[in-house]
Structure formats: structure tokens, C-alpha cells
N, C-alpha and C positions, 0 to 999 in steps of 0.2 A: 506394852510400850513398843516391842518390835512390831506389832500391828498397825499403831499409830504412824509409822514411821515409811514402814509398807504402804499405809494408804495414802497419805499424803506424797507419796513417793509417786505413785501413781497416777494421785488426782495432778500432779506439776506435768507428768508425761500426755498425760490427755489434753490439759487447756494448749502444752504446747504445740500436739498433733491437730489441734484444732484451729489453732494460731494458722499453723502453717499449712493447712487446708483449704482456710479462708482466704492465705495470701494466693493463693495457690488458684483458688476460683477469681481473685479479683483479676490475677493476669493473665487467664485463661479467659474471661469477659472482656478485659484491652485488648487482647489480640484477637477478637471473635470480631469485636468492632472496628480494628483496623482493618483486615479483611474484608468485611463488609466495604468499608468505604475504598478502600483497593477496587474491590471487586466492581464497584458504582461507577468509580471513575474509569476504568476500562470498558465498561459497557457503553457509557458515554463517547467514551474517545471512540468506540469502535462504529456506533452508531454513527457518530461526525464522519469517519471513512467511508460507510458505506452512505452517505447521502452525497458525499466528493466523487464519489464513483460515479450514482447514478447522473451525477451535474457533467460529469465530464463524457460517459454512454449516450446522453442525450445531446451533447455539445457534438460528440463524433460525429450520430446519426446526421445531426440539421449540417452538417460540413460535408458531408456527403456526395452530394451532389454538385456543389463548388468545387470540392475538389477532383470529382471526373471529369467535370470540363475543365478546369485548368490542363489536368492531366492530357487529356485527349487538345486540348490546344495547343499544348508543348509539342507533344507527339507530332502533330497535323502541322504544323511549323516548320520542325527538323524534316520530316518528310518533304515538304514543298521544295527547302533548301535542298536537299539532297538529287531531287528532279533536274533543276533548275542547272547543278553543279554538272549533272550528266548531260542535259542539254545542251550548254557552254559547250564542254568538251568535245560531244558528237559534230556540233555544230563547226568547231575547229575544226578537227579532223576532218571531215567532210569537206572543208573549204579547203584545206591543205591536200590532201587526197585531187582536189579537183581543178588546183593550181597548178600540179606538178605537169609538166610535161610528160605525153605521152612516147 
């Protein structure tokens, strides 16, 4: 009888190490497939970034050239003003220089 008791004793420890084995692979399979799909949609999102990059690398390059000539026309601008300002002035002074009595 104490064998009986013994084996059934055992056979309850087994179905429930197996119970909880089984539960054990089922959330070990949910969290394999949650990561998976983690893992999908950051590959996606990262693929979107790097196609935003190259739209905007190629957006830079074709602006490129617009913007050294704006650049260079600003510059060429403030330049002229700047002659212009010295001009004035030289131009003064020389008229005033040439006004004064000797």
C-alpha cells in the first residue's frame, strides 16, 4: 500500500512538473513572438529614418547651389554697401579738407 501511495504520489508531482513546463513554454512562445514583432516594427521605423535621411541628404545636395549664391549675394551686397559707405566719407573729407582755408 505504501507503494501505491508512493506512486501516485509521484505520478501527481510529474503531471504537475509538466503542467508547469508546458505553461512555462507557452509564455516562453508569447514572449518570443512579442519580440519578434518588437523587433519588426523597429526595423521598419528604422528603415523609415533612414529613407528621411537620404530625402533630406539629397534635398541638402540639390539646395546647394542656391544657397551659395544667395550666400555669395548677401556677402557681394554688404560689400558694395560697405565701399559705398567709405566712398561717402572719403568724399566728405576731401571736400571738407578742400574747403578749409589755407
Amino acid at each position: 500500500m505504501a507503494g501505491t501511495v508512493d506512486d501516485t504520489l509521484v505520478l501527481s508531482v510529474l503531471r504537475e512538473l509538466r503542467k508547469e513546463s508546458r505553461e512555462q513554454r507557452e509564455l516562453l512562445s508569447q514572449f518570443l513572438e512579442q519580440l519578434r514583432r518588437s523587433s519588426d516594427r523597429l526595423e521598419s521605423k528604422l528603415l523609415g529614418l533612414e529613407r528621411r535621411q537620404i530625402g533630406l541628404e539629397e534635398r541638402m545636395h540639390s539646395l546647394g547651389p542656391d544657397l551659395e549664391l544667395m550666400i555669395k549675394s548677401e556677402l557681394l551686397g554688404r560689400l558694395t554697401h560697405c565701399e559705398t559707405i567709405i566712398e561717402q566719407t572719403l568724399s566728405s573729407r576731401l571736400a571738407e579738407t578742400q574747403a578749409r582755408p589755407d
